[in-house]
C-alpha positions in Angstrom: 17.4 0.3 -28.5 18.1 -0.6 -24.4 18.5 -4.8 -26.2 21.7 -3.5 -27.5 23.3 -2.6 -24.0 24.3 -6.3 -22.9 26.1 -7.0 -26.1 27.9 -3.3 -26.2 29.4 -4.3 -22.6 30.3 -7.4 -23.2 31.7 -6.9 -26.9 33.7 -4.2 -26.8 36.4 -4.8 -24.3 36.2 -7.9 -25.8 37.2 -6.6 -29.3 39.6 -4.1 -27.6 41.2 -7.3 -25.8 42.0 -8.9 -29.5 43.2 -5.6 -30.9 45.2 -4.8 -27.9 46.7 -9.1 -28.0 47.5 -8.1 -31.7 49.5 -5.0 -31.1 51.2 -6.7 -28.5 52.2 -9.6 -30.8 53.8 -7.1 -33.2 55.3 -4.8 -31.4 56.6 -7.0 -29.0 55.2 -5.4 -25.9 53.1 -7.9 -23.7 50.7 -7.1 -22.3 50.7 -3.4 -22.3 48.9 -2.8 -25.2 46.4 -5.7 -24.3 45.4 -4.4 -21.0 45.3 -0.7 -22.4 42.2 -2.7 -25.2 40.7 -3.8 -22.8 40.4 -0.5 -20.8 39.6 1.4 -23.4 36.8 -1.0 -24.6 35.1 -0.9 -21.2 35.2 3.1 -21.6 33.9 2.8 -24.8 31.2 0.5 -24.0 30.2 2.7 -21.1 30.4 6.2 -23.5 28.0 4.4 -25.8 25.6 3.0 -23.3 25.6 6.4 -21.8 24.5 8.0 -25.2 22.1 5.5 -25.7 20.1 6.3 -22.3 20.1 9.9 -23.5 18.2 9.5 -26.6 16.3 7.2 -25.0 15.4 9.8 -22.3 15.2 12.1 -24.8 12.2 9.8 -26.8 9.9 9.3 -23.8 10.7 13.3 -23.1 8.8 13.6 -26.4 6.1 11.1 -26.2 5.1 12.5 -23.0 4.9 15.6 -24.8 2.7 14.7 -27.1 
């Protein structure tokens, strides 16, 4: 589960910078919507890695109670 923080950081503002670099294109709005991707994909690969440390927490919590 912790293999799939490197690749959550450096995907999703990487996928928000594309989607944002689209929205731009079409709405004509460069690069407001491109740097607002990005942003939002660094926040979203923080919220995830976040939740991800929980449960993982959460698992040892467990074993060690076992």
């Amino acid at each position: 589960m912790l293999l799939a923080i490197p690749s959550l950081l450096f995907t999703a503002p990487i996928v928000g910078f594309f989607i944002g670099k689209w929205a731009d294109r079409y709405f004509a709005t460069e690069p407001r919507f491109t740097i607002a991707g990005v942003v939002l994909g660094f926040f979203a690969a923080g919220r995830e890695t976040f939740l991800i440390l929980r449960r993982v927490q959460q698992l040892e919590e467990r074993d060690k109670r076992r």
